[in-house]
DOVEX-988784 format. One record per residue (C-alpha): residue in one letter; residue number from 1; z, x, y. Coordinates in nm, 4 decimals. Each point is the difference from the previous one (the first is absolute). Layout:
<atoms>
{"A",NUM,{Z,X,Y}}
...
</atoms>
This chain:
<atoms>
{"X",1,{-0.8721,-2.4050,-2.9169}}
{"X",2,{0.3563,-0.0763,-0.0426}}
{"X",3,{0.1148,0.3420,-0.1333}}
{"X",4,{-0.2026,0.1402,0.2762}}
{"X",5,{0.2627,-0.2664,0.2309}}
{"X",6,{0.2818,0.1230,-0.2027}}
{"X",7,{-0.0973,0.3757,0.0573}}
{"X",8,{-0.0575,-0.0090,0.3605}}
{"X",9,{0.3853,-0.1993,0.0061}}
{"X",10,{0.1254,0.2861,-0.1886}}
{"X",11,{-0.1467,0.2587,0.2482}}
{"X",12,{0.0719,-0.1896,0.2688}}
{"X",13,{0.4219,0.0348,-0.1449}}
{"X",14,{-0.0534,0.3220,-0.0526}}
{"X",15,{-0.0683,0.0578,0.3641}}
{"X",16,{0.2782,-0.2386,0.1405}}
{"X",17,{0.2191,0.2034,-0.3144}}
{"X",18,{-0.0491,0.3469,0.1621}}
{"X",19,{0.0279,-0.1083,0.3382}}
{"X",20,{0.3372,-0.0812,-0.0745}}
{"X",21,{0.0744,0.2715,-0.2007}}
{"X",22,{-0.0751,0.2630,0.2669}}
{"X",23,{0.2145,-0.2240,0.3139}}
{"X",24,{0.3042,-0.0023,-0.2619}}
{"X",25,{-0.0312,0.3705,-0.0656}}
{"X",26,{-0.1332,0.1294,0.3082}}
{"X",27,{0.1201,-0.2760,0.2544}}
{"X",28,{-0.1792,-0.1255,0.3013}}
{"X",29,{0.1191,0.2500,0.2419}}
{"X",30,{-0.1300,0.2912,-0.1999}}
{"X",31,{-0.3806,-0.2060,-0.0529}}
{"X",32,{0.0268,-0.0626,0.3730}}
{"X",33,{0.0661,0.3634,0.0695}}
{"X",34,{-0.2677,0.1624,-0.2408}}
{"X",35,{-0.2757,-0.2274,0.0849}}
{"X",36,{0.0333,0.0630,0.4083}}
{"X",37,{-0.0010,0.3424,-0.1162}}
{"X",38,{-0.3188,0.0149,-0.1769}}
{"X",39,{-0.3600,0.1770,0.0988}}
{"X",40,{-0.2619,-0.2843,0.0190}}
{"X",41,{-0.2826,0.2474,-0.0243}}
{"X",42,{0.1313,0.1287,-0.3531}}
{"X",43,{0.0796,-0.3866,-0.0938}}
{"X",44,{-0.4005,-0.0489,0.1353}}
{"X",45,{-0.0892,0.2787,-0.2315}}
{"X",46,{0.1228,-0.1505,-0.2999}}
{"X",47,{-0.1387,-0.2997,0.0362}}
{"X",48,{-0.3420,0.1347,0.0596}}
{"X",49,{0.0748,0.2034,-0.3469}}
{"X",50,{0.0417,-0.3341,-0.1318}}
{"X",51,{-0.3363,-0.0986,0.1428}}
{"X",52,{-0.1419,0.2712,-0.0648}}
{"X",53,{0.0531,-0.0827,-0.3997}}
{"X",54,{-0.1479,-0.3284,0.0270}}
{"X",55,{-0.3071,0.0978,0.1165}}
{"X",56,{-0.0114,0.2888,-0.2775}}
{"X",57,{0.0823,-0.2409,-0.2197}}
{"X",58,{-0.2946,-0.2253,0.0595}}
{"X",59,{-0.2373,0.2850,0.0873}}
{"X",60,{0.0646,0.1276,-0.4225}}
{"X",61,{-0.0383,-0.3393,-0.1018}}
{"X",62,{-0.2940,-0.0925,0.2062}}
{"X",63,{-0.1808,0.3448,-0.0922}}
{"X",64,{0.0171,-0.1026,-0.3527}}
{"X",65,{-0.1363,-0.3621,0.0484}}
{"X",66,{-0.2731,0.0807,0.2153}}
{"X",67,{-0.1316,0.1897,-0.3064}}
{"X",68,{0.0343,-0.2717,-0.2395}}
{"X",69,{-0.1200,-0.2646,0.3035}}
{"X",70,{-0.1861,0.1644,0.2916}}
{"X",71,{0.0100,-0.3149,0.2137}}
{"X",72,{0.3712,0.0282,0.0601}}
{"X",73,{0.1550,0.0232,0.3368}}
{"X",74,{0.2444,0.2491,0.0936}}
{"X",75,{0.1997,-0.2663,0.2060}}
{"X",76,{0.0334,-0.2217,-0.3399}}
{"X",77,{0.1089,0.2707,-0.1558}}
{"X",78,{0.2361,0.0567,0.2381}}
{"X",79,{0.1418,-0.3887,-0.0113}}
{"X",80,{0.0249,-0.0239,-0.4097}}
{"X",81,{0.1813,0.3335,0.0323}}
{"X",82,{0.2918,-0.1644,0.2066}}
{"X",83,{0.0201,-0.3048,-0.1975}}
{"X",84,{0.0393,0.2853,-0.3098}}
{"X",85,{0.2492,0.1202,0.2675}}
{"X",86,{0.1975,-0.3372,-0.0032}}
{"X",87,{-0.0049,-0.0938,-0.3664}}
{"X",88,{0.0885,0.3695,-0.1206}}
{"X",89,{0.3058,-0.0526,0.1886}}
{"X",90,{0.1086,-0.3327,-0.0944}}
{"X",91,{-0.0685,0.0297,-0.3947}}
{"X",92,{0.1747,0.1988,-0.2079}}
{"X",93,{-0.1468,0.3485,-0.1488}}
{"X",94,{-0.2366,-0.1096,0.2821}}
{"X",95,{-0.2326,-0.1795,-0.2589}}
{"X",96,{-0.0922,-0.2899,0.2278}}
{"X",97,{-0.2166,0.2605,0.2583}}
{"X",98,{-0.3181,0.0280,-0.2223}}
{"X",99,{-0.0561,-0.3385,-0.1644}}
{"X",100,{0.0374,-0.1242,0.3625}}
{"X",101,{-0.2439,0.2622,0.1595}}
{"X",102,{-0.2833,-0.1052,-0.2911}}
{"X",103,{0.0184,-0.3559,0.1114}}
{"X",104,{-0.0496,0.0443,0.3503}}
{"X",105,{-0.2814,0.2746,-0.1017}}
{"X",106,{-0.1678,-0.2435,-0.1964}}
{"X",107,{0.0377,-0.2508,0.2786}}
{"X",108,{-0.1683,0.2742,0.2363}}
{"X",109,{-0.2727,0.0124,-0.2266}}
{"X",110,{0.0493,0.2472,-0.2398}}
{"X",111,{-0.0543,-0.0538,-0.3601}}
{"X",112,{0.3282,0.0094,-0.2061}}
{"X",113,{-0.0919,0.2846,-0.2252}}
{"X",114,{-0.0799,0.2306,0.3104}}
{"X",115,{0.3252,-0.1308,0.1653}}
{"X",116,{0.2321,0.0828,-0.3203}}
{"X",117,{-0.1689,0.3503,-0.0416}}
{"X",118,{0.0570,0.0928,0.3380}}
{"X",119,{0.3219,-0.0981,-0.0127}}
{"X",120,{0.1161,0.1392,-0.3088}}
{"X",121,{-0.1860,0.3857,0.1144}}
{"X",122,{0.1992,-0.0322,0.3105}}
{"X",123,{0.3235,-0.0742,-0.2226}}
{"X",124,{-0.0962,0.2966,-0.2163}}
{"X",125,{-0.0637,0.2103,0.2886}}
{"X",126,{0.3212,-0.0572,0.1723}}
{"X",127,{0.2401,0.0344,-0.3176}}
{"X",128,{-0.2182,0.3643,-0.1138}}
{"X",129,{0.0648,0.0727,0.3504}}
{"X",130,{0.3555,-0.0806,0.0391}}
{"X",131,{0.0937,0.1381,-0.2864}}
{"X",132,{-0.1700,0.3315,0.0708}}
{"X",133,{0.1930,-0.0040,0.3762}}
{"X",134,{0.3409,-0.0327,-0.2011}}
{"X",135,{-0.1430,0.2892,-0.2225}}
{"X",136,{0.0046,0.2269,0.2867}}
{"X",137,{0.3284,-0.1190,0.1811}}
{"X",138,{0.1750,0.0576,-0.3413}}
{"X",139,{-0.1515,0.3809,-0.0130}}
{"X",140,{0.0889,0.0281,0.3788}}
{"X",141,{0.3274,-0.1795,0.0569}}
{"X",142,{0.1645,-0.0624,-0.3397}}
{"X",143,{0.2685,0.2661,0.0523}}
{"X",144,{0.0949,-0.1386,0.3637}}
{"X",145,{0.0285,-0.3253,-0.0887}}
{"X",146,{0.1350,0.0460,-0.3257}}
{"X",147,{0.3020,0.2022,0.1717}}
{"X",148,{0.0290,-0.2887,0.2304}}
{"X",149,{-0.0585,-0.3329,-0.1330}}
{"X",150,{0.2376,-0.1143,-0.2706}}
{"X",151,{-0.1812,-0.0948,-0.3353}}
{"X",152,{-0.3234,0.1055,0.1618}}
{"X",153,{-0.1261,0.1744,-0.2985}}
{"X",154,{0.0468,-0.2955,-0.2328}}
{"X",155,{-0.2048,-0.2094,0.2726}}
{"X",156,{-0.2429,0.2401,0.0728}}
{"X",157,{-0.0817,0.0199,-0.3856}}
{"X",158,{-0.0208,-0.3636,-0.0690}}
{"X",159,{-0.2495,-0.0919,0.3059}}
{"X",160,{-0.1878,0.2771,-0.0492}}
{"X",161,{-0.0295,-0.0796,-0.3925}}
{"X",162,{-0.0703,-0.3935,0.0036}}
{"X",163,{-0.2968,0.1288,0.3246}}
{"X",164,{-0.1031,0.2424,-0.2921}}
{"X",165,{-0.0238,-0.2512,-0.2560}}
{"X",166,{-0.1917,-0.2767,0.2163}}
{"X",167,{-0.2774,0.2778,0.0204}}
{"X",168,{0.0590,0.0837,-0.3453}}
{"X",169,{-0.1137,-0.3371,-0.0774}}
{"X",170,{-0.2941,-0.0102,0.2289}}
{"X",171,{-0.1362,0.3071,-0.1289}}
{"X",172,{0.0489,-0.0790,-0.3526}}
{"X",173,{-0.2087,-0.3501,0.0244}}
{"X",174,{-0.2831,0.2149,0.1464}}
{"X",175,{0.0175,0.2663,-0.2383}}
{"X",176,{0.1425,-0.1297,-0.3451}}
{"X",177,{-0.1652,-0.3047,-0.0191}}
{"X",178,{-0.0460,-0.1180,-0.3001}}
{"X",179,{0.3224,0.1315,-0.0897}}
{"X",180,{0.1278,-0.2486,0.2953}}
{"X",181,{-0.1699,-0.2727,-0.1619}}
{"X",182,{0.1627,0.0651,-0.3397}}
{"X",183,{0.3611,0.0303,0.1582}}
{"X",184,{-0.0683,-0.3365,0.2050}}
{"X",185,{-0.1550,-0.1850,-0.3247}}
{"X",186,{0.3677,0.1245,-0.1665}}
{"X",187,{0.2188,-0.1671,0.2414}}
{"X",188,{-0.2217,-0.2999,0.0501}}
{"X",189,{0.0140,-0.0661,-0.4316}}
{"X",190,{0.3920,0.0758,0.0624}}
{"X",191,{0.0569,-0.2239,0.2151}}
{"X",192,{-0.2044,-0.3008,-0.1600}}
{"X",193,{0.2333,0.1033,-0.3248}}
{"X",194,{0.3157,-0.1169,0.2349}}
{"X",195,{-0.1632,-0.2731,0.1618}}
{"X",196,{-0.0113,0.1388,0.3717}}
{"X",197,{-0.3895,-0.0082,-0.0047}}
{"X",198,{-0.1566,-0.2788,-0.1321}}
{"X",199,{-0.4149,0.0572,0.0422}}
{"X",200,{0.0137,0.3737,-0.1349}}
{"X",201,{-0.3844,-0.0463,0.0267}}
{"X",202,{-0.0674,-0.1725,0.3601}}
{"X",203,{0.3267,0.3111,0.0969}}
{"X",204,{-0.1726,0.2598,-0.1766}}
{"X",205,{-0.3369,-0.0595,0.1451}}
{"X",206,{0.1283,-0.0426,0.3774}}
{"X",207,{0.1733,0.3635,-0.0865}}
{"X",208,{-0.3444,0.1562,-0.1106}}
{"X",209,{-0.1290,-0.1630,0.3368}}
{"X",210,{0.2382,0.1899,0.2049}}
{"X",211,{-0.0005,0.3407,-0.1346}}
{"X",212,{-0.3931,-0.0291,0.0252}}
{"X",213,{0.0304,-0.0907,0.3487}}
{"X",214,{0.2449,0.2936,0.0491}}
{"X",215,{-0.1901,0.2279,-0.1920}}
{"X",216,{-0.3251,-0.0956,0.2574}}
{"X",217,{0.2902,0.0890,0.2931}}
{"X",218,{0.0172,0.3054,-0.1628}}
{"X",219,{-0.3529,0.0572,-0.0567}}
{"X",220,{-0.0306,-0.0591,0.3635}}
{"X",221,{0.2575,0.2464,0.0982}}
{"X",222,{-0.1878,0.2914,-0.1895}}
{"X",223,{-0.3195,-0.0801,0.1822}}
{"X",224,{0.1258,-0.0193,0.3335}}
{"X",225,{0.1747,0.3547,0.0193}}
{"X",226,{-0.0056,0.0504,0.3313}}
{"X",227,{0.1213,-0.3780,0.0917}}
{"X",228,{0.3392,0.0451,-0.2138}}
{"X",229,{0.0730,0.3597,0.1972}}
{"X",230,{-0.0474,-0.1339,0.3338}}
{"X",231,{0.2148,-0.3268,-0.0727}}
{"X",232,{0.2466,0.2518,-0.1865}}
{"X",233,{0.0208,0.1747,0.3449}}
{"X",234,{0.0464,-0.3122,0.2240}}
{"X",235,{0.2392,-0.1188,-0.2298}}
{"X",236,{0.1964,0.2943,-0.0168}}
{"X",237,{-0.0142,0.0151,0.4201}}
{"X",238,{0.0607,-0.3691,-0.0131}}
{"X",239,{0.3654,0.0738,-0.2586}}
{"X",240,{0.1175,0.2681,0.2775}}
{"X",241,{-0.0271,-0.2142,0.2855}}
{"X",242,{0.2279,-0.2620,-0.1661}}
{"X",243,{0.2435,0.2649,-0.1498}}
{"X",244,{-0.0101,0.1453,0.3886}}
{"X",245,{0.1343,-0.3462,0.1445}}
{"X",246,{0.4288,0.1190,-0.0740}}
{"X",247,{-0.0860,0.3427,0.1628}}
{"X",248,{-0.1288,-0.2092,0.3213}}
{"X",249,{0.2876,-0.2046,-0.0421}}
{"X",250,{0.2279,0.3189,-0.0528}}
{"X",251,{-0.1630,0.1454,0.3837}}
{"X",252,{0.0439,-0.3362,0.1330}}
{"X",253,{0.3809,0.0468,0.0114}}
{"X",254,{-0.0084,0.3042,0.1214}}
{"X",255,{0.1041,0.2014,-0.2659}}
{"X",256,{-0.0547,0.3860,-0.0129}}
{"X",257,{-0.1010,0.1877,-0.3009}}
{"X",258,{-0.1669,-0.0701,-0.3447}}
{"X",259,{-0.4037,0.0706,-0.0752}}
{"X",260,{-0.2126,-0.2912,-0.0464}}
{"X",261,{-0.0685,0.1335,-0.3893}}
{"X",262,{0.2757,-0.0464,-0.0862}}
{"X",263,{0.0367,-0.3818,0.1503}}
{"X",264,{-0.3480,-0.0441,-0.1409}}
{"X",265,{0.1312,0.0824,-0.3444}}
{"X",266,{0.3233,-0.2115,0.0151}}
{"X",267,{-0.1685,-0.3167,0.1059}}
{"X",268,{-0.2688,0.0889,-0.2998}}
{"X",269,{0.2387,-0.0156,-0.2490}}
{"X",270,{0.0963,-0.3231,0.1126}}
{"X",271,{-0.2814,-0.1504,-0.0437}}
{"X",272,{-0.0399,0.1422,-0.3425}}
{"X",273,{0.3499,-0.1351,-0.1110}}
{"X",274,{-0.0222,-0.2784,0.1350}}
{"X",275,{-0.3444,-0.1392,-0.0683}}
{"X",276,{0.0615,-0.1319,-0.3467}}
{"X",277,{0.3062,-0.2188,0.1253}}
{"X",278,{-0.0764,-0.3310,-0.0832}}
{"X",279,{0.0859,-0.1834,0.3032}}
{"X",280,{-0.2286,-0.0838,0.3081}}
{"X",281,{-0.0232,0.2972,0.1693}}
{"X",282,{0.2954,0.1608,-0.1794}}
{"X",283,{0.2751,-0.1600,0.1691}}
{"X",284,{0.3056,0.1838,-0.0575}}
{"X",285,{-0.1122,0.3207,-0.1725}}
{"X",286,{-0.2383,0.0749,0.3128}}
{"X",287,{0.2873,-0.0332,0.2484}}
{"X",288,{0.2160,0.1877,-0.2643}}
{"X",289,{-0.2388,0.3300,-0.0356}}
{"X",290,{-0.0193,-0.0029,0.3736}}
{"X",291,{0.3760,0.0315,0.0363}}
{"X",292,{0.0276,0.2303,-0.2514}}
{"X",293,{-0.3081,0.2215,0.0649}}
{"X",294,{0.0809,0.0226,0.3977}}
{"X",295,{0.3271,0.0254,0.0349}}
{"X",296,{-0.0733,0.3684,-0.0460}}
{"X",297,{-0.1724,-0.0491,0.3567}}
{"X",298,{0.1434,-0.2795,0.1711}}
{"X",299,{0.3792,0.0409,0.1353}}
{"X",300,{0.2233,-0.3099,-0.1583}}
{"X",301,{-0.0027,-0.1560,0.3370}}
{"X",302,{-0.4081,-0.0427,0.0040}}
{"X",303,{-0.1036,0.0023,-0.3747}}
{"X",304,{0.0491,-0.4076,-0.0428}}
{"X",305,{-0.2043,-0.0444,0.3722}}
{"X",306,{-0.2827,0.2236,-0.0938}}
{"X",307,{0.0244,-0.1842,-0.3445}}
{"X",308,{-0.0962,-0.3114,0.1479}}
{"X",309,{-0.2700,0.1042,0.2397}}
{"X",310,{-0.1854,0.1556,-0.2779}}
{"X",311,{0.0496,-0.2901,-0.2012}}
{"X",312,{-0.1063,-0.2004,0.2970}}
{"X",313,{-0.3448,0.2362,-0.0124}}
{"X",314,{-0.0929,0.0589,-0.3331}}
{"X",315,{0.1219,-0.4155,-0.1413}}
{"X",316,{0.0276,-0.2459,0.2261}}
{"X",317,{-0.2459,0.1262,0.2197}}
{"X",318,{-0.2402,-0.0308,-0.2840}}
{"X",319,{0.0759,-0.3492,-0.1020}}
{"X",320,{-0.0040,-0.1338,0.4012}}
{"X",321,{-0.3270,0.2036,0.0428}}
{"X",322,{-0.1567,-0.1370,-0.3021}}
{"X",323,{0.0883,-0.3248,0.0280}}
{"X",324,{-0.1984,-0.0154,0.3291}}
{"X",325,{-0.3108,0.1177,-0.1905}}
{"X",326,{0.0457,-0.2681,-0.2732}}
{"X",327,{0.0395,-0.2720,0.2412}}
{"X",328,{-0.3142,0.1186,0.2381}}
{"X",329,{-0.1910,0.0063,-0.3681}}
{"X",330,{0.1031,-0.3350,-0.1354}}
{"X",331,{-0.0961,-0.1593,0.3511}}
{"X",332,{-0.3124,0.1477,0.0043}}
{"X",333,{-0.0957,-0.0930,-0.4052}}
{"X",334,{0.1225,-0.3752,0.1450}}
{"X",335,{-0.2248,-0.0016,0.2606}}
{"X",336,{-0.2613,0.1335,-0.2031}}
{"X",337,{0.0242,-0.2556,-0.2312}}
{"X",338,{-0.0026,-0.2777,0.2086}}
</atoms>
């Protein structure tokens, strides 16, 4: 609870941080004179692409938990998936999203083993699928924004090879796993030897536990074929939305020129370089990849603006969103229990 206080105080500088930042560089005249200027029905339209996601994002998960647990409710779904929403954003690498949605699946009813295997499918799901998406924007758009983005090759290769190595990993448990098991019962002994674990039985057996309950994830996977497309799909609709929200942003202003594709792939990229920052919501690198991804797009005078509407959208929007669904579900378990 209290680095969860501490994170939300560090997001909450962040924002009061780049709110600054832009008046000092762009000034309150120019702010003034962009914003009057701006098309509400493109500012509408990325916000509904922001939407839009949500419900995608709860419609995957809750496709997958309705197989494990039939009696669940798309509108619970929907709730746990914008308390995921909230914690995601104010944890860093975004770890705090999952262990929160199990609890409140459990508390709906749901028995913790379903909850953790849908959960961990719709993680799977959503890293095979964004790492396929960046697949195709690198075959697509490398050249463009490679002649356009300084160091974008060295970024481009590093996201795309630590998203390559998460499914690595994934696939290897399923596949290799007794070989898994060996490589785990190495490190475990090695680190008894240097005193870092100190049950290497009680660790080693809680490791077996979890790669047989990923293995069954897999297991589940190759069963339900037709399940992991259709998610696959949704997910990948549910990615473009999201990476569509600067090229809203980019009509918004008024500004002429530029295909969606290629907004779609800029804003992709930085989500895949800036995924594995570990801050809450990576503060600082996102803002940074923004900058330096758009200002191919944006003139000088707008690129810090549009910066913080999308920032607006796609973080804080998140966090005030989900908080609102946390609050609703904690009164609700209260009364409950009473």
């Amino acid at each position: 609870m209290k680095s969860n206080k501490f994170n939300i105080f560090l997001c909450v500088a962040s924002f009061v941080i780049l709110i600054v930042y832009v008046v000092q560089t762009t000034g309150i005249d120019g702010i003034v004179s962009a914003c009057s200027n701006l098309i509400l029905g493109w500012m509408f339209a990325a916000l509904m692409c922001m939407v839009v996601y949500w419900l995608l994002e709860a419609l995957v998960l809750h496709l997958v938990t309705v197989r494990v647990h039939p009696g669940q409710k798309f509108h619970q779904t929907l709730r746990v998936s914008m308390i995921g929403q909230l914690f995601n954003c104010i944890t860093p690498f975004a770890s705090g999203g999952q262990p929160i949605q199990a609890y409140y699946m459990v508390k709906d009813g749901i028995p913790l083993g379903s909850a953790a295997m849908a959960l961990l499918i719709k993680f799977i799901i959503y890293q095979l699928v964004l790492t396929i998406y960046s697949l195709i924007v690198l075959i697509f758009k490398f050249g463009q924004l490679n002649a356009q983005i300084p160091g974008f090759s060295l970024l481009a290769i590093v996201g795309f090879a630590v998203n390559s190595f998460v499914i690595f990993l994934l696939i290897s448990v399923a596949i290799f796993k007794g070989k898994v098991k060996g490589v785990v019962a190495f490190f475990v002994r090695l680190l008894a030897k240097i005193k870092v674990v100190k049950n290497p039985e009680k660790t080693m057996e809680k490791a077996e536990n979890e790669l047989k309950n990923f293995y069954e994830n897999f297991q589940f996977i190759k069963n339900n074929t037709w399940l992991v497309v259709k998610s696959c799909v949704l997910s990948a609709i549910q990615l473009t939305f999201y990476f569509a929200i600067a090229f809203m942003l980019y009509k918004a202003f008024g500004l002429p020129g530029n295909d969606v594709f290629t907004m779609i792939s800029a804003q992709a990229f930085i989500l895949l370089v800036s995924s594995f920052i570990p801050l809450p919501g990576a503060m600082g690198a996102a803002e940074g990849s923004f900058y330096l991804f758009f200002q191919m797009f944006f003139p000088g005078s707008l690129i810090n603006i549009a910066m913080v509407f999308w920032r607006l959208l796609t973080f804080y929007l998140p966090i005030v969103v989900g908080s609102l669904f946390t609050f609703q579900k904690k009164r609700r378990t209260a009364e409950v229990s009473d």
